[in-house]
N, C-alpha and C positions, 0 to 999 in steps of 0.2 A: 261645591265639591260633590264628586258622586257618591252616594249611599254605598256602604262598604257590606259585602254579600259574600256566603262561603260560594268557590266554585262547585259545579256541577262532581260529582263522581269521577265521570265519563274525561271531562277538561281534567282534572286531576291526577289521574292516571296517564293521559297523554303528557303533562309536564314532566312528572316523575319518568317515562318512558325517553325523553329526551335528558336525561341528565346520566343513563344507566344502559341506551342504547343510543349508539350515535351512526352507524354503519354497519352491514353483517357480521362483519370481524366481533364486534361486540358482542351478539347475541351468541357465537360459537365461543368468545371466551366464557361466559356466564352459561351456556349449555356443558362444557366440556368441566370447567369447576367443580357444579354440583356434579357431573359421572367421578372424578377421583375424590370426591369427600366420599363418594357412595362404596369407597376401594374397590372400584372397577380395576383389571387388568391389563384389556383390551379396547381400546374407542376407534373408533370408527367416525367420520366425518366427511361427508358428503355435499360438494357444492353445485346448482347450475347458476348459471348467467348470475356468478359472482356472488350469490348468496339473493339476491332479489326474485330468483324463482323459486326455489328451495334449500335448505339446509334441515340435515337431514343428521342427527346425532344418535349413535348408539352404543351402548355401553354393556358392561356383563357383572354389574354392580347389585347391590341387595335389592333393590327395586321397592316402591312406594307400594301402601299397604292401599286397595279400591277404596273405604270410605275415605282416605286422606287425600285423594286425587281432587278434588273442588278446594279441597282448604290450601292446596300446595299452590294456589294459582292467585289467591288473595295479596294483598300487600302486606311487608310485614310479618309475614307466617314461614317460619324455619324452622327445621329439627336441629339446629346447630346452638342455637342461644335460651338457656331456662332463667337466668335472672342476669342481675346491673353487675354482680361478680363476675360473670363468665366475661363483660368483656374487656376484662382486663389480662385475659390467659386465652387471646384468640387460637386456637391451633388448626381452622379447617380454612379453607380458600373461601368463600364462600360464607356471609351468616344475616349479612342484612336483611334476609327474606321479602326481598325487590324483582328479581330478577328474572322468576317464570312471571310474575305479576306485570312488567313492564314489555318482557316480550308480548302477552297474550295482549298486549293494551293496542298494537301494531299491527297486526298478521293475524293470520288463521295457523291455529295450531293445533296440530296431533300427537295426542300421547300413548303410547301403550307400555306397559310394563306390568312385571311378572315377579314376587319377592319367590324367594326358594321354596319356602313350606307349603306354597300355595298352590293349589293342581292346578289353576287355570289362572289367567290374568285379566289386567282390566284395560278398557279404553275410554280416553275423553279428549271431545274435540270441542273448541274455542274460537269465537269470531272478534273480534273486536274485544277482549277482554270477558265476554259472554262465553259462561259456560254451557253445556250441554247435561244429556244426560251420562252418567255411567255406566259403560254398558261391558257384558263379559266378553273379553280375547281370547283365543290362542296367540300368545306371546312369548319368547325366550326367557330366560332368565335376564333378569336386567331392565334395560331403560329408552324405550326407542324414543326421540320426537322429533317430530318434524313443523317448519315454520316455513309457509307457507306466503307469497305477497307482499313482504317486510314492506313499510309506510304506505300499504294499500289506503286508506284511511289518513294518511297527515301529506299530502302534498308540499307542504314547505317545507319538509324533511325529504324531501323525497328528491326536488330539483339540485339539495344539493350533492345527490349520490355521483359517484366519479364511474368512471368507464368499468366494464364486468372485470376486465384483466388486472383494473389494480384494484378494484374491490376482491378479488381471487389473491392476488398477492398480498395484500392486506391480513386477509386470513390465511395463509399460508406461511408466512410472517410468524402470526399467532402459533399458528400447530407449532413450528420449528420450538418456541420457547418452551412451552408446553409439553414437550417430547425431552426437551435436554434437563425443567426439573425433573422429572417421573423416566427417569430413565429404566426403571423395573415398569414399566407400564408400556404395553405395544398400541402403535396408535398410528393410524391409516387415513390418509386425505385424499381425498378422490374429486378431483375437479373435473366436471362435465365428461364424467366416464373415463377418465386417464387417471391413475392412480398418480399421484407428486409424491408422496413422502409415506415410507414405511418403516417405522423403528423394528426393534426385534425384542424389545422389554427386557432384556435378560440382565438388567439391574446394571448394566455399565458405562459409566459415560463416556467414555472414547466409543462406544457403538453407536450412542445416540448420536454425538456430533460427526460421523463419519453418514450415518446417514441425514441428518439434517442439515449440517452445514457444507457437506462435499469433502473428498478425499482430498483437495490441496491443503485446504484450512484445517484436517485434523493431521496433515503429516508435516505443519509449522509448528504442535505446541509440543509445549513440555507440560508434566506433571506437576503439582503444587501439591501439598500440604503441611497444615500449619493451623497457628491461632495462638489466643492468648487474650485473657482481661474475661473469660467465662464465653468468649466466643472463636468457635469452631472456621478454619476455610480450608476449602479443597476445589477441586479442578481442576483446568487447564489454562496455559497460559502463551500468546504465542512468542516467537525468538525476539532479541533484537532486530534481527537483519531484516524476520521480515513483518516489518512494521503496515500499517496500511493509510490508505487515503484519509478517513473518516474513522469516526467511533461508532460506527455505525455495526460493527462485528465485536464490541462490550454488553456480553449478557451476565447480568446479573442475577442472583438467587436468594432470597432470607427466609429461610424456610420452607422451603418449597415453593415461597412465590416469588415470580418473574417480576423485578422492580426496575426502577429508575430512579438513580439515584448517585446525584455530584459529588457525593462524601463516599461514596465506592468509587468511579473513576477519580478523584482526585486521587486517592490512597495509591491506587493501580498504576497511574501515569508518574506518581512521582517515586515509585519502585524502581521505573524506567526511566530516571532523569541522569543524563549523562551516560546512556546507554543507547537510545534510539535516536536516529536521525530526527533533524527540527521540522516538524509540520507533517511527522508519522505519527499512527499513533497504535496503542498495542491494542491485539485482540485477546478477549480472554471468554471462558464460561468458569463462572467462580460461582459456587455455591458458600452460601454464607448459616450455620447454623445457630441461634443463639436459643437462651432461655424465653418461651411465649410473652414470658413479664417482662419481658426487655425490650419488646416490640411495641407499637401502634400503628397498627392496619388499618385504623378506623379513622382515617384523614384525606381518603379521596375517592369521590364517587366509585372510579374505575379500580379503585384498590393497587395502582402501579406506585404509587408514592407511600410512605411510610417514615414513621420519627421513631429514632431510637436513644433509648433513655441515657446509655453510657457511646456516647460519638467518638469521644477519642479514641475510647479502648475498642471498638470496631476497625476505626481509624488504622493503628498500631497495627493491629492482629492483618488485616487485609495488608499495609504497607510493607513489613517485615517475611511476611509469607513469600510474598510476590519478591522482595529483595533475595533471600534467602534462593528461591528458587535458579535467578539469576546468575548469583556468585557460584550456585554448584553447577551449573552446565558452562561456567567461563574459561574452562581451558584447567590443564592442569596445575599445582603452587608450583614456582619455581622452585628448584630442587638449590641447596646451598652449595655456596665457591668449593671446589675441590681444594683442598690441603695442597701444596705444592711439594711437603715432604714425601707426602704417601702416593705421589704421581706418577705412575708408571713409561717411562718415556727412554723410548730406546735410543733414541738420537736427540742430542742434550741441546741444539741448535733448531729444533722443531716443535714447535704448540709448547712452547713450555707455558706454564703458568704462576706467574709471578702480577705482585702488587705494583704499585706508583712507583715506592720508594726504590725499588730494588731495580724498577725499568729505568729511571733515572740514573743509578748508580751504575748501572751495566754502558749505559751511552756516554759516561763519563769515562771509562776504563778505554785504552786502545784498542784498535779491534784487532783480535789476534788474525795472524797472518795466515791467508786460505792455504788448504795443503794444497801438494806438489799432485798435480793430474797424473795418475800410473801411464805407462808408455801403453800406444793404444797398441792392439791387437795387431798381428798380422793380415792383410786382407785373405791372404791363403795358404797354403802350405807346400812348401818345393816338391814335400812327394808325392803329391797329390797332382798339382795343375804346372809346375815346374818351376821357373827362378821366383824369389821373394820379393816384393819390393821394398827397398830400403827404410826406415824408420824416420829416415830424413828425408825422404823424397819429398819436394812440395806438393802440396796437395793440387789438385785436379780445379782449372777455373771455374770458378759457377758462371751462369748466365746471370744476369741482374735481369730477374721476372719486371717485362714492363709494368707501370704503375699507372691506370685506368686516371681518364680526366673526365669529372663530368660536366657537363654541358646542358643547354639546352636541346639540343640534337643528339644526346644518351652519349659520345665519344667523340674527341679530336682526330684529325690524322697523325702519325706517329710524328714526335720531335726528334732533333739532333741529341744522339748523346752525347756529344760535346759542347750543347749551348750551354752559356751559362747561365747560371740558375736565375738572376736578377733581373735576363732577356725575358725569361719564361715565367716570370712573376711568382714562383714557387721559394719554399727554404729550400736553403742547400741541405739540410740537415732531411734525411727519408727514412721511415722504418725500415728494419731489417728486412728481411726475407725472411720465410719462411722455410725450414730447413729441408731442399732438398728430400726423397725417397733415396735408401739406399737404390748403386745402380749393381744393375747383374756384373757376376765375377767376369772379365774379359783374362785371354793367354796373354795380354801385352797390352801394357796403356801408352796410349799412344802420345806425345810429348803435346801440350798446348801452347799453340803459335798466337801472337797478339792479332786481335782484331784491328784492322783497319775501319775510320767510322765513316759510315756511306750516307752522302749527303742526298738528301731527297730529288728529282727529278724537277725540274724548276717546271712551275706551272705557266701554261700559258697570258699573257697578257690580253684580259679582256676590257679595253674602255668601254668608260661610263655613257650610256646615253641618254641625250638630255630630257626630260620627259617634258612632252607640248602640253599647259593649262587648257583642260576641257572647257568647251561655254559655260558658265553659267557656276564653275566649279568654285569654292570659295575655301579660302585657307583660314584653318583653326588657329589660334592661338592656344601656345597653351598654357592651363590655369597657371595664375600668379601664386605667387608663396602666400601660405595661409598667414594670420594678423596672432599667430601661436605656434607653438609645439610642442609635442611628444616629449616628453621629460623620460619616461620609463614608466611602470607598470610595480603594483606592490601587490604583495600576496594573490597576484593573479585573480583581482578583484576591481582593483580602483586604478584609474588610469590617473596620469601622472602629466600636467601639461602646463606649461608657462606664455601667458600671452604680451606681448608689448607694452603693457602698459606695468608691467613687476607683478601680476597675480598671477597665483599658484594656484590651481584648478585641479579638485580629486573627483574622478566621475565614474561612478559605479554602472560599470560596465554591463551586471544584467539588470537592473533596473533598468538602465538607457535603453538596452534592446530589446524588452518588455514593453516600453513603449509605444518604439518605434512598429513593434508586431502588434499590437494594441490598433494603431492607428490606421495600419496597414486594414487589417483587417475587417475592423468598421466601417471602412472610405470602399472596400470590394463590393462591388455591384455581381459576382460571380461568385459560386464555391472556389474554396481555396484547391489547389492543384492536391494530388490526390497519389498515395504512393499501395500500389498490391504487396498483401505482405506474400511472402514465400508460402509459409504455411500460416493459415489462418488461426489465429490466437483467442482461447476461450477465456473469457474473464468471469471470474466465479465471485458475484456481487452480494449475493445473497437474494431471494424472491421479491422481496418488496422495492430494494437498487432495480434488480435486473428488471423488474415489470416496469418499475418508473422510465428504463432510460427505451422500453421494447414500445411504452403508450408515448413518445417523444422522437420517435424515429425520425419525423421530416426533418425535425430540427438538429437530428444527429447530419442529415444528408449535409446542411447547411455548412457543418461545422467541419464537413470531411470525410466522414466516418461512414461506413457500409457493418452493418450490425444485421443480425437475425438470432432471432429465438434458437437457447441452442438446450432449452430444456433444465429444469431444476435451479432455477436461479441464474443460470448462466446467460452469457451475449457471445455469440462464436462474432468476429471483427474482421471480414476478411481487406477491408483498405482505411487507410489510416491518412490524415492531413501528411503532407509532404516534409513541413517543417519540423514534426513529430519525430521522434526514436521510438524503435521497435519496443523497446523495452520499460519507456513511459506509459503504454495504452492503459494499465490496470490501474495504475495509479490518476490519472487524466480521466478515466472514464465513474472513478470511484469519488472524485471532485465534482464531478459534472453530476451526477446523482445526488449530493450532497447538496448543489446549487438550487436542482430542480427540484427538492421537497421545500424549498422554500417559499412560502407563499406569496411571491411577488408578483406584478405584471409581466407580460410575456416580453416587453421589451426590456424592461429591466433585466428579467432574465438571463435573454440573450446577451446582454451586456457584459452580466457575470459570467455567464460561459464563457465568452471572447477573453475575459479577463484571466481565465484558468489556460484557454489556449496559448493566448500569449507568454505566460508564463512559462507553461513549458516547451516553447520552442525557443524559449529566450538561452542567450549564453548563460551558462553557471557561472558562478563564482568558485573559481579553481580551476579551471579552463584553463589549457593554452590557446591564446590567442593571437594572431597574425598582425601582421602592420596594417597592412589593408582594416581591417575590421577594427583595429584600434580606430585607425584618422576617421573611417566612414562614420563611428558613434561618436567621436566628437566633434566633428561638424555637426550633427545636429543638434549637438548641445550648445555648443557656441551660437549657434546661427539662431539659438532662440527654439526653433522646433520643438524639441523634447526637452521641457523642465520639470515634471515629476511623471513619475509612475503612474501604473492606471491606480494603483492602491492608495496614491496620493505622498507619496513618499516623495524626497526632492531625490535627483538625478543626481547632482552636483554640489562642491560647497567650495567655496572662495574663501583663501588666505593672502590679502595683501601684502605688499615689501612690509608696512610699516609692524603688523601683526607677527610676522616672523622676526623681526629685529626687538622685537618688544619682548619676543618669547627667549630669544638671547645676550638679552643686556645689552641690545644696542639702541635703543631707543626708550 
């Protein structure tokens, strides 16, 4: 066995550096932390080439005192923690005193800062965890540093760094979170000289998430607040209606820090149970306050996970708020039955309003006898246009308006008005007509003589001629009667079909054509055909969706889809797979997002994406559906083809004769 030996310093500090830095993103969450413990107002954060050339942090905070500048770089060394009590009453982001120590352990690092009282500031620069000397700045007030090289020095951290756009989106990600707790704090990201995200601090959250998460996602929510059991919630929450792909747009808050945490969405999604479509899911930014002694922060490296000592009554407080919030944007109470005594009702044969009993007893009574029509009016007046016409004169014949036949060639040529109806395949029985336009007053109506009915022009006789068998030409048959059939259809879901031998077959119509799109699509040696939208449609994913699906683009080609960077998180879409709806893409592309953070193989992948495609070019359930497209999905259910889903789900289930006579006492 090997002799057991403390490690090196130098190895020591790189371990701890990998448990505390894992990617840029990291070291800008741990740089930006200590700037708001420091009650900075303003940060500033600057990335190149994804945070592997530089990141560049600045703040307008109290600033670090020159002799403390070597000690703040040590492990272990914090102004946030004086003894074993404090850590039971965490209250700062930030206390483990790890985290300038594990950056400096990686990169080359530059510090300068400047506290108020002090005319002049200081600077120190770090190689490897190696400090330098302290030497005097002119500096602002505040906290500049810069990280320089990140895994210059650890190559096996280094190969697994991903592309600069989603190392950039990664941290950009982070700022968004960061921005929505500290909404009184203004805070600027600047990637590779483009500025991405600017808050305005002015302490409001609907400013913060309008600039951080985009004007569609802040003009879906609604307002929240609430709580209860000693803990506080507030923010925003978004509608029913519009639900999203992914939970990937639930940010959470306890305290001012940005967590992850299942006992928050659980609370959240089940506010929304029996309110949001099945496989949406709601977006919220819920700030959560409790008492510090109710917390534990001190349960994960990165500090995103946390235990909290009373779960239910957090539980309660978040479920109830989020309910609450719901029932009051749901439409107004319906207002109670009108009285029928106090119903003001000028015509006693109109909207009345009455109960069961009393509509019963009214259809039981005979019904009183219509009044007598007043004699109609004069058409005109003798002194006026000259003699009257009689009161009894019979009225004037109408035309009987022809009645359109349609056809497969959009109209027939006119029939006999004299065929009979039985020749003509039609009822004898035809709606009314439509009542005539009065006609202008005439001096004298002229008497109406009976129409003779004029028989059509008898069409020429063209015989048939024979058509000569081309060489080689061969006659189809045509298909034999299927070994089933079509029963009918229920809840426009499950097809309904009885085969020869007494079974009853229920076949879930988009499951079936899930498959069959599934299968399709796999077996394609080509892109699938490819529809232009009209106007091109921007889907606002959020930075770290939209960079994953911008660093995936070949494989979008693959799948259909024509994408480009459309800025701030967005994908402007301008063509779309054919079998697709216009109004699937957000939803379809926020699935595909969800797929691709998964960390599978690339064929696996692609499998799953094909599995989101198919699904939604599949028929719904609720669909009207055609004859045609009933028999075509059940031949390939009968023929054996399609027996489950890509999800693994079965297509079809069989009910015997003997299983139906057993279910009614006949067997």
């Amino acid at each position: 066995m090997p002799s057991i030996q403390q490690l090196p310093p130098h190895v020591a500090d790189l371990i701890a550096a990998g448990e505390v830095v894992e990617r840029p993103a990291s070291v800008v969450k741990e740089l930006v932390e200590n700037a708001l413990d420091a009650h900075s107002s303003a940060v500033v954060v600057e990335l190149r080439r994804g945070g592997m050339g530089l990141i560049r942090v600045t703040d307008n905070g109290c600033g670090i005192a020159p002799a403390e500048l070597p000690t703040a770089f040590l492990r272990h060394a914090t102004s946030k923690l004086r003894g074993p009590e404090d850590l039971g009453k965490i209250g700062t982001l930030g206390f483990r005193g790890e985290a300038l120590a594990a950056i400096s352990a990686v990169s080359r690092v530059e510090i300068q800062t400047r506290r108020r009282e002090d005319p002049t500031g200081a600077a120190l620069r770090l190689e490897g965890g190696v400090p330098g000397a302290v030497e005097e700045a002119g500096a602002p007030e505040g906290t500049t540093i810069l990280v320089r090289d990140l895994f210059y020095n650890t190559p096996a951290r280094l190969k697994f760094m991903k592309k600069d756009s989603a190392e950039t989106a990664a941290a950009g990600g982070l700022m968004q979170h960061l921005a929505l707790s500290h909404p009184d704090v203004s805070f600027k990201f600047i990637k590779d000289g483009t500025e991405a995200l600017h808050t305005p601090g002015d302490g409001r959250l609907d400013s913060a998430i309008y600039a951080a998460l985009g004007r569609e996602f802040a003009r879906s929510l609604l307002p929240v607040k609430g709580g209860g059991g000693g803990a506080a919630v507030s923010g925003f929450i978004t509608r029913p209606l519009q639900g999203r792909g992914s939970r990937g747009m639930q940010v959470f808050f306890v305290n001012g820090r940005f967590i992850k945490s299942q006992l928050l969405t659980a609370a959240l999604e089940e506010g929304y149970r029996n309110q949001i479509m099945k496989g949406r899911f709601p977006g919220c930014v819920l700030a959560v306050t409790l008492p510090v002694t109710a917390v534990d922060v001190n349960v994960h490296p990165a500090k995103t996970q946390i235990k909290f000592a009373q779960e239910q009554a957090v539980f309660n407080a978040v479920y109830h708020t989020v309910l609450d919030a719901l029932a009051a944007q749901g439409g107004p109470v319906p207002a109670a039955p009108a009285d029928p005594e106090k119903t003001v009702n000028p015509r006693g044969d109109f909207f009345q309003s009455m109960d069961a009993k009393a509509y019963r007893e009214q259809g039981a009574k005979p019904a009183a006898p219509a009044p007598r029509p007043a004699a109609p009016l004069p058409a005109w007046d003798t002194e006026r246009t000259g003699p009257r016409l009689s009161d009894s004169a019979p009225p004037l014949p109408k035309t009987p308006s022809p009645r359109p036949a349609l056809g497969r060639s959009g109209a027939f040529p006119p029939l006999r008005q004299d065929a009979p109806s039985s020749v003509l395949g039609l009822k004898a029985e035809r709606a009314p007509a439509p009542p005539a336009p009065p006609a202008e007053p005439k001096a004298l109506a002229e008497p109406a003589l009976p129409r003779e009915p004029v028989s059509p022009e008898p069409r020429p006789f063209v015989p048939a001629i024979p058509q000569a068998e081309l060489p080689g030409q061969e006659t189809l048959e045509p298909p034999g009667e299927a070994p089933w059939r079509i029963a009918g259809e229920l809840l426009r879901t499950y097809i309904v079909c009885e085969s020869e031998a007494g079974e009853v077959w229920l076949v879930d119509k988009h499951a079936a054509h899930e498959r069959v799109n599934f299968d399709r699509l796999k077996a394609a040696l080509e892109p699938p055909m490819r529809q232009a939208l009209l106007t091109p449609a921007a889907v606002e994913l959020g930075r770290e969706d939209g960079a994953l699906l911008l660093e995936h683009l070949p494989l979008l080609e693959e799948l259909g889809f024509s994408c480009e960077d459309f800025g701030g998180g967005a994908v402007l879409v301008r063509e779309i797979p054919a079998d697709l709806d216009a109004e699937d893409v957000t939803a379809t592309l926020e699935e595909i997002a969800g797929k691709l953070r998964s960390g599978r193989s690339p064929a696996e992948r692609r499998e799953s994406l094909l599995h989101t495609m198919a699904c939604k070019a599949a028929i719904k359930g609720g669909w009207k559906s055609g004859p045609e497209e009933l028999r075509a999905l059940v031949d390939k259910v009968q023929s054996g083809e399609v027996r489950y889903c890509p999800h693994g789900r079965p297509v079809a289930v069989k009910l015997t004769k003997y299983e139906l006579e057993k279910m009614f006492g006949r067997a």
